[in-house]
N, C-alpha and C positions, 0 to 999 in steps of 0.2 A: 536431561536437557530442559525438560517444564517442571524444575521447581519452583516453589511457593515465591521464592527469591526472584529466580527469573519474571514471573507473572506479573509482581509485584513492581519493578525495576519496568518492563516494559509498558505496564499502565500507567506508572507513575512518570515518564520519560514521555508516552503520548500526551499524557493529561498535560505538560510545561509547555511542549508544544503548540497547541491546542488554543491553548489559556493565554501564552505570552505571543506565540508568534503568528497569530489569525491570516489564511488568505497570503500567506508566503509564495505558496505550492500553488502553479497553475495545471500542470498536471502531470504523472509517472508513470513512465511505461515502464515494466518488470516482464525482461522478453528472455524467452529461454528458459523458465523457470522452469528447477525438476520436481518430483511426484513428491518429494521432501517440503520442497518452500508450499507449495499447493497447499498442502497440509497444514502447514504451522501458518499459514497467512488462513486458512477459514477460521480458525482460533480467534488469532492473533485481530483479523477485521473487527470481529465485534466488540473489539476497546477502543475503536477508534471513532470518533465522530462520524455521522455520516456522510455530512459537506465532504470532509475529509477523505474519507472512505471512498467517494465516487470519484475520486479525481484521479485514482488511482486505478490501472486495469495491468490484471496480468495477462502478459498473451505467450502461447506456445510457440511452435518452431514456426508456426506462416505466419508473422508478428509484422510481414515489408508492406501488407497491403493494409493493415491498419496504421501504421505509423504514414504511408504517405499518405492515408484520407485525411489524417488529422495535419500533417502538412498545408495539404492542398485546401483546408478548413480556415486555416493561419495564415 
């Protein structure tokens, strides 16, 4: 699954990102995630920018009461 290829493909796909499409992303919930993505996303965070990085939060199975604060934020 984490060959050199993959690695490479997914820094190289953050970095165009990044580079060409700035401030796109206001922000991403990733709800329900299983003990698999957990893992491949603590990897996976640190090629990505940090602006970038923070706009993004994974949340577990009680993910209603963060999504309506950031609702009721909006």
């Amino acid at each position: 699954m984490w060959s050199s290829e993959t690695k490479g493909f997914v820094k190289t796909a953050s970095k165009i990102s990044q580079d060409n499409y700035p401030e796109m992303m206001g922000k991403m919930f990733i709800i329900n995630s299983g003990t698999t993505f957990t893992a491949v996303w603590s990897i996976v965070k640190g090629w990505i920018d940090e602006k970038t990085r923070n706009k993004i939060e994974v949340l577990g199975g009680s993910y209603m009461t963060k999504l309506e604060a950031f609702v009721d934020l909006n």
